[in-house]
C-alpha positions in Angstrom: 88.6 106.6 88.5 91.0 105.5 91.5 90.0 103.6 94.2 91.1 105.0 97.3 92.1 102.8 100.3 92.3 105.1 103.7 94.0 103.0 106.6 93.7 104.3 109.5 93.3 103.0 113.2 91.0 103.3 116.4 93.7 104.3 119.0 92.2 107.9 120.0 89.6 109.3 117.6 91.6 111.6 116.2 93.1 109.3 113.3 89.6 108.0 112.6 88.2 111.5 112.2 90.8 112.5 109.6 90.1 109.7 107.2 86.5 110.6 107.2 87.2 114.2 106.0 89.5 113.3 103.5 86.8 110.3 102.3 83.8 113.2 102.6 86.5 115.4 100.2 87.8 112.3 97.8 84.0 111.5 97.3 82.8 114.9 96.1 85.4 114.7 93.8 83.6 111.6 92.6 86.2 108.8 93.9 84.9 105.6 95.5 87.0 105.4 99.0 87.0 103.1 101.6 88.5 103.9 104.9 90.2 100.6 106.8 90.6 100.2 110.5 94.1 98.5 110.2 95.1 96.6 113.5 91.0 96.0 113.8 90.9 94.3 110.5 94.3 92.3 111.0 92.9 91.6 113.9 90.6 92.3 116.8 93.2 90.8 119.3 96.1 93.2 117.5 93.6 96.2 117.6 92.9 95.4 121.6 97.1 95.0 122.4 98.2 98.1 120.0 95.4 100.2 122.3 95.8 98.7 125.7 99.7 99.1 125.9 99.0 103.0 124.6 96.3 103.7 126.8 98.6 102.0 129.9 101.5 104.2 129.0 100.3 107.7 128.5 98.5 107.1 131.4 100.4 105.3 134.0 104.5 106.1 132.8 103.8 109.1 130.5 107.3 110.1 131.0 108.4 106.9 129.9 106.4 107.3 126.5 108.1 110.3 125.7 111.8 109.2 126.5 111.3 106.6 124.0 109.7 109.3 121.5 112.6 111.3 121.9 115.4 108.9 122.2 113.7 107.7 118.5 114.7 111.2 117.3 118.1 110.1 117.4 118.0 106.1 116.9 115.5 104.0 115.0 114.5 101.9 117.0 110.8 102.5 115.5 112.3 100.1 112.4 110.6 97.3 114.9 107.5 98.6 113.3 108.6 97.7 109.8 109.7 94.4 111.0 106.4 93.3 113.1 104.6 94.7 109.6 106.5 91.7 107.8 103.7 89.0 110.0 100.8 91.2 108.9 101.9 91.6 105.1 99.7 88.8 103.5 96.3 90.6 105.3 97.0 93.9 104.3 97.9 92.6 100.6 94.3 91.0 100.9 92.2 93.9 101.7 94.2 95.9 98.7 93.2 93.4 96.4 89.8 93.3 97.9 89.3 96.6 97.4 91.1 97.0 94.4 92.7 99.9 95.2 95.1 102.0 93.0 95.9 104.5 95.9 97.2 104.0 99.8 96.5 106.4 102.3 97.8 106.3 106.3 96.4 108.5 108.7 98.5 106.7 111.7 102.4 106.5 111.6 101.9 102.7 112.9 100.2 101.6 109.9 102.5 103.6 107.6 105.7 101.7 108.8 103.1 98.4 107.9 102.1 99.5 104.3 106.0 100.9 103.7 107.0 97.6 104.9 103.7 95.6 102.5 105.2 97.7 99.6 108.8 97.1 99.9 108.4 93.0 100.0 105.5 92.8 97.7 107.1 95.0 95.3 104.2 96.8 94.6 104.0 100.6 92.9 101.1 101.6 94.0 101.3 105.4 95.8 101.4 105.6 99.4 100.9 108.8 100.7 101.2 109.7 104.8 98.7 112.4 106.2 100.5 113.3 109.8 97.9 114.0 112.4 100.4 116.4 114.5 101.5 119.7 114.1 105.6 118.2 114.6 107.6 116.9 111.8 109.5 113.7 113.6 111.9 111.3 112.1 110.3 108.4 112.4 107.4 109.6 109.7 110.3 109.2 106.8 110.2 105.7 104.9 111.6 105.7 101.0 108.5 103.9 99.8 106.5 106.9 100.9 105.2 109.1 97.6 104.1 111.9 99.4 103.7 113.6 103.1 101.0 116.1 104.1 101.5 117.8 107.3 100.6 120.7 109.1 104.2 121.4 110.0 105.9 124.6 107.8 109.7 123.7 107.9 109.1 121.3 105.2 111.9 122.6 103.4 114.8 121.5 106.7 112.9 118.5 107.2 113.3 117.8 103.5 117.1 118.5 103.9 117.6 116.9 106.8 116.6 113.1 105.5 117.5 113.6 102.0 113.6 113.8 100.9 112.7 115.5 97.6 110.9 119.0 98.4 108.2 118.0 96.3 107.7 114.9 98.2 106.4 117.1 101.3 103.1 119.2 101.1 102.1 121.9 104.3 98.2 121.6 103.9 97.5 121.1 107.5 95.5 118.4 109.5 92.1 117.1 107.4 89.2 118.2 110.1 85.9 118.2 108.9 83.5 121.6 107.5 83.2 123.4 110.9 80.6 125.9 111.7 80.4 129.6 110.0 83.3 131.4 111.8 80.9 134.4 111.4 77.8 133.2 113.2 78.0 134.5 116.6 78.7 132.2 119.5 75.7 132.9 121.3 73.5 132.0 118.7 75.5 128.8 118.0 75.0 128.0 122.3 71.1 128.9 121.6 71.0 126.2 118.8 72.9 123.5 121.0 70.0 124.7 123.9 72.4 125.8 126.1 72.7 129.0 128.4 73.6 131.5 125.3 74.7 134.6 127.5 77.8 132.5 129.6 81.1 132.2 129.2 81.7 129.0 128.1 84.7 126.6 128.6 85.0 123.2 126.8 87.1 120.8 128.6 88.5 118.0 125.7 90.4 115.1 126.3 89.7 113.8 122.7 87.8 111.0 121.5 88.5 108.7 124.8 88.2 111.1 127.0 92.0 111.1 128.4 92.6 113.9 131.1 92.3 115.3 134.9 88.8 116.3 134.0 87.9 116.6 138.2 90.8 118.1 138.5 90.3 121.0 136.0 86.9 121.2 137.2 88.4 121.8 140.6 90.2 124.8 139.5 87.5 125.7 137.7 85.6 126.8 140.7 88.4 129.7 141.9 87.2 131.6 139.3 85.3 134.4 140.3 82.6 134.5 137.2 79.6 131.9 136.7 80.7 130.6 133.6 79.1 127.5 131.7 81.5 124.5 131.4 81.3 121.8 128.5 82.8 118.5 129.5 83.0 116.2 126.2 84.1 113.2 127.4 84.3 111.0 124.3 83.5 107.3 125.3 84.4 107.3 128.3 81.1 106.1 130.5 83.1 105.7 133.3 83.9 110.2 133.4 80.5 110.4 133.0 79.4 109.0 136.3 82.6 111.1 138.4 81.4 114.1 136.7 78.1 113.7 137.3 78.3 112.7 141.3 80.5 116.1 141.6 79.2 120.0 142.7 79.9 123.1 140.9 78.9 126.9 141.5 79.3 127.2 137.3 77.1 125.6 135.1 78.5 122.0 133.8 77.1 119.9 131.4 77.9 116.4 130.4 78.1 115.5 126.4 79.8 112.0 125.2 80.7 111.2 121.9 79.1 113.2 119.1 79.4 114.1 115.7 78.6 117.8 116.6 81.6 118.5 118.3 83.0 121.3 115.9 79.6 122.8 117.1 80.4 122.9 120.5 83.6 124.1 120.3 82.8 127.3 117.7 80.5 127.6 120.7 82.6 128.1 122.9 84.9 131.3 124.1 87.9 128.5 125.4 89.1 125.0 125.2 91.1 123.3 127.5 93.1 120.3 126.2 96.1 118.4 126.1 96.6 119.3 122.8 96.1 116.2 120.6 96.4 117.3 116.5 92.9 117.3 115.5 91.4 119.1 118.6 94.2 121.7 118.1 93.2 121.8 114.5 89.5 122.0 115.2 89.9 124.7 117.6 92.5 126.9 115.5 89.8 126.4 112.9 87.0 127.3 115.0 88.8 130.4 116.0 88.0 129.4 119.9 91.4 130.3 122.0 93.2 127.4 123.5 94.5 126.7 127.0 96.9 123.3 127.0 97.4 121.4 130.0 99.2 118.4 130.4 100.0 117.3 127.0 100.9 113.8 126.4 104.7 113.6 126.4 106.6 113.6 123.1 104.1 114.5 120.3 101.3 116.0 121.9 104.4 118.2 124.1 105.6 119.4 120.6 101.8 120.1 119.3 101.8 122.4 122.5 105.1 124.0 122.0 104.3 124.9 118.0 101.3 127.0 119.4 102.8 128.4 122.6 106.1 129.4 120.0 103.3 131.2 117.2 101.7 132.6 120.5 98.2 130.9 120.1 97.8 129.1 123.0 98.2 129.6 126.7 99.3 126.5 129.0 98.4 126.1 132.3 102.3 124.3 134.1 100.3 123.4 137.1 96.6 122.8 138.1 96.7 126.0 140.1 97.0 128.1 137.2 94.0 127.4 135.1 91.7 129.2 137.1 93.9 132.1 136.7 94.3 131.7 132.8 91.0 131.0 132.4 89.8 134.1 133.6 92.9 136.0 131.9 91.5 134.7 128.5 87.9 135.0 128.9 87.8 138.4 130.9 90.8 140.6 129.3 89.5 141.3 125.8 92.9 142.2 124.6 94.1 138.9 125.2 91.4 136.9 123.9 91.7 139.2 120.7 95.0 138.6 120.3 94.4 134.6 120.4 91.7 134.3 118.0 94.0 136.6 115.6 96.5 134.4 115.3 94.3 131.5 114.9 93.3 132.9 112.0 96.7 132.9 110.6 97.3 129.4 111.4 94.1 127.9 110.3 93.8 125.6 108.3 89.8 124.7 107.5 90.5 123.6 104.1 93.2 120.9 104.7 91.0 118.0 103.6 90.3 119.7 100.6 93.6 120.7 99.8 95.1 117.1 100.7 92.7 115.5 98.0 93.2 117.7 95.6 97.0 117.4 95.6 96.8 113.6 95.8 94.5 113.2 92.4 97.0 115.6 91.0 100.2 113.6 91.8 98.2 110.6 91.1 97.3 111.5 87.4 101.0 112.5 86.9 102.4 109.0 87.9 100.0 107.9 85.6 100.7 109.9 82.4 104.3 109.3 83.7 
């Protein structure tokens, strides 16, 4: 029996929420898993600096966050990773040890440039395998120490080519999201379970597990359009939403839901999500079939998360505020439309991912093994 180590880390939800499906999948497969909160358990100041200066730069110079996301398609300047890994290598070799674990996972590209960089100096051969929480293949994911890739991205076999990685190194499962709701159940009755108004349209606005976004602005738009519809803002964590949301006036129906571990169940719930298309909400919502309106995407990764749908035309994205009103209405009123979004959701879906992910991993694991 392995023991599984999962690192991932607490900057957005998304990375946290992915370990936990793989850990609910590894477990029913009767593996003993621990998932580790990497710059949290290094340390707490670490954890607070790795979040603050995201946080400050997606919010305040976006633009600047994705220059240097794309200037690191061409240079690798990301190596700095590897090399601020070297100060953390005799913790992380610690909580292996601790844990006695036969089997690395990361969840977040950070902490794989620190367990590729813990592998390399310690010399050590045990697996490392990278689950990529975006839909985008990027450059900076690729470290020889890595045993195997799982991504949601299909042009594994150029990537592959491109930086001289073994096809069989590079596995298409998707993004691990939890089970989600029957896909069958209507979304009435799903609305009626979560006691909410079950014959409304119903928009869920998502800014992930903080609770990023123009929230008042989109609610703003919100009101040009023409139908009461019932609007779900899940703010995450983020108290301080709460309280603007709450102190604002709408002619549609709003209600106010933090953080909570039903959130698959409100967005099957739904008929359309608006969000700046972060991997797992994308994920979640491809899964739960419910038809997907992007707006301002965080640049670089979340841009190319946005992009992959817009390209396999499952997504709409509003350019400017004005237009989500108009989109909204386009989607949820023109049943053509919406038809033709939640069909090819369905070919993109990938609800089994976690499944899939652990499955291939005790497989390559019992071949190194026997090997």
């Amino acid at each position: 029996m392995s023991h599984i180590t999962i690192f991932s880390a607490s900057i957005g939800n998304g990375h946290n929420e992915a370990s936990k499906a793989l850990k609910d999948q590894f477990e029913l497969q009767g593996e003993t898993v621990t998932i580790v909160d990497t710059f949290q358990s290094i340390h707490p100041l670490l954890h607070k600096a790795f979040l603050e200066l995201y946080l400050r730069m997606i919010e305040k110079t976006p633009k600047l966050w994705g220059r240097l996301y794309r200037y690191s398609e061409e240079y690798s300047w990301f190596l700095v990773l590897d090399q601020l890994g070297t100060f953390f290598c005799e913790k992380l070799h610690s909580i292996i040890h601790k844990n006695r674990t036969n089997v690395m996972i990361s969840t977040h590209p950070f902490v794989t440039a620190f367990l590729a960089k813990l592998k390399k100096k310690k010399n050590l051969s045990l697996p490392l395998y990278t689950v990529i929480t975006d839909l985008y293949l990027h450059p900076a994911y690729v470290r020889p120490e890595i045993d195997g890739y799982f991504t949601a991205c299909p042009k594994i076999d150029h990537f592959a080519s491109e930086h001289n990685l073994s096809l069989n190194q590079l596995f298409c499962t998707g993004i691990p999201i939890k089970e989600i709701p029957d896909v069958n159940v209507p979304r009435w009755k799903l609305r009626n379970d979560l006691e909410l108004q079950s014959d409304e349209k119903t928009v869920l606005v998502s800014g992930g597990g903080l609770g990023l976004g123009k929230y008042e602005d989109i609610l703003a738009s919100l009101e040009k359009v023409k139908q009461p519809i019932q609007i779900l803002c899940m703010i995450g964590m983020n108290k301080e939403l709460e309280r603007k949301i709450k102190t604002l006036t709408s002619k549609h129906r709003v209600h106010v839901i933090g953080y909570t571990d039903e959130f698959t169940k409100y967005l099957r719930a739904s008929d359309l999500v608006i969000s700046k298309a972060g991997g797992l909400t994308v994920s979640e919502a491809l899964a739960c079939e419910t038809p997907l309106l992007i707006y301002e995407p965080v640049p670089g990764h979340e841009e190319d998360n946005a992009q992959f749908l817009l390209d396999c035309q499952s997504a709409f994205k509003a350019e400017q505020i004005e237009e989500i009103a108009h989109h909204t209405e386009n989607i949820l009123f023109n049943h053509a439309v919406y038809d033709q979004l939640v069909q090819n959701a369905r070919k993109l879906k990938k609800p089994d991912a976690a499944k899939q992910i652990a499955y291939a991993i005790k497989r390559l694991t019992q071949t190194k093994q026997v090997l």
